[in-house]
C-alpha positions as CSV (number, residue, x, y, z in Angstrom):
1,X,17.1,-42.9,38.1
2,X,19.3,-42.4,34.8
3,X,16.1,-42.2,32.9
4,X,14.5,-39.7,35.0
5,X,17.1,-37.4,35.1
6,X,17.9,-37.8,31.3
7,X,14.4,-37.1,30.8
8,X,14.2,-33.9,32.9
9,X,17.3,-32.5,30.3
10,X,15.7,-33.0,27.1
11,X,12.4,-31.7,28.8
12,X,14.3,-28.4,29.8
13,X,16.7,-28.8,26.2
14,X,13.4,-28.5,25.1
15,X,11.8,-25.8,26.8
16,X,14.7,-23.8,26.3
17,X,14.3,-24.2,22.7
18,X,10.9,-22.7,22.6
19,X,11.7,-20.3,24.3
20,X,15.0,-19.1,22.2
21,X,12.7,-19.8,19.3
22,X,9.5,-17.9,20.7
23,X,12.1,-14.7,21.0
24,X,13.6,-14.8,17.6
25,X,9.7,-14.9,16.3
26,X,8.9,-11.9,18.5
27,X,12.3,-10.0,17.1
28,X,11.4,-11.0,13.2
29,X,7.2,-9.6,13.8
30,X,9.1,-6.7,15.6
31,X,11.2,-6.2,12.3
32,X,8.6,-6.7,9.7
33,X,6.4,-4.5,11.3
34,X,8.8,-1.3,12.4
35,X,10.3,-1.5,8.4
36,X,6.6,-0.7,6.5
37,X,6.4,2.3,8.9
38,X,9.9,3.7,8.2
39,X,9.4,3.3,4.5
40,X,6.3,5.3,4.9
41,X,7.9,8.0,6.8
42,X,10.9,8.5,4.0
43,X,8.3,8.6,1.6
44,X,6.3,11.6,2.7
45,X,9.5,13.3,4.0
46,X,10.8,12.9,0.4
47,X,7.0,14.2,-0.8
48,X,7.4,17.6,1.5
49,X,10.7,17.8,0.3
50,X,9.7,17.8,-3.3
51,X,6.8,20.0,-3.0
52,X,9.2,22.5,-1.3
53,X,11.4,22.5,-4.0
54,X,8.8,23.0,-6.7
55,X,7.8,26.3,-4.4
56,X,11.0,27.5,-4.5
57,X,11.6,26.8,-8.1
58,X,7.9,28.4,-9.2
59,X,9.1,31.5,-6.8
60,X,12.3,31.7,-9.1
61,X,10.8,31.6,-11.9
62,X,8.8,34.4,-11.3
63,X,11.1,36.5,-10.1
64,X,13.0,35.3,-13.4
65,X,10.2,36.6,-15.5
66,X,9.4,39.9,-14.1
67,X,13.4,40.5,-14.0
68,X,13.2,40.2,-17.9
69,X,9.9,42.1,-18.4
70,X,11.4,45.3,-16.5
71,X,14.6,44.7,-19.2
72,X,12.6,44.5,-21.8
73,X,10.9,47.6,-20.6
74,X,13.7,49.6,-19.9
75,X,15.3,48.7,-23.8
């Protein structure tokens, strides 16, 4: 009856195992899979970001050249 019973303990040792083992897998997939996509979103966030910037610094720049055409006009 020993047997059995120390048989049923590693059966569930074991199943409990796998199963610990068959969640840590899911949470590493989980992980590899949600990083990618967050890398992508910095990325084009950073690419709007940029793209806004060059606007506003073209849109400066104009206003910085018609600013000295009128004073070179006016001297």
């Amino acid at each position: 009856m020993g047997a059995l019973t120390r048989a049923a303990k590693n059966i569930s040792r074991r199943k409990v195992r796998t199963f610990l083992v068959v969640i840590a897998l899911g949470f590493s997939i989980a992980i590899m899979v949600s990083i990618p996509a967050g890398i992508m979103a910095n990325q084009e966030s950073m690419q709007r970001m940029t793209e806004n910037f060059a606007n506003t610094i073209t849109a400066m720049q104009e206003e910085i050249n018609k600013t000295a055409t009128l004073i070179e006009c006016s001297t």
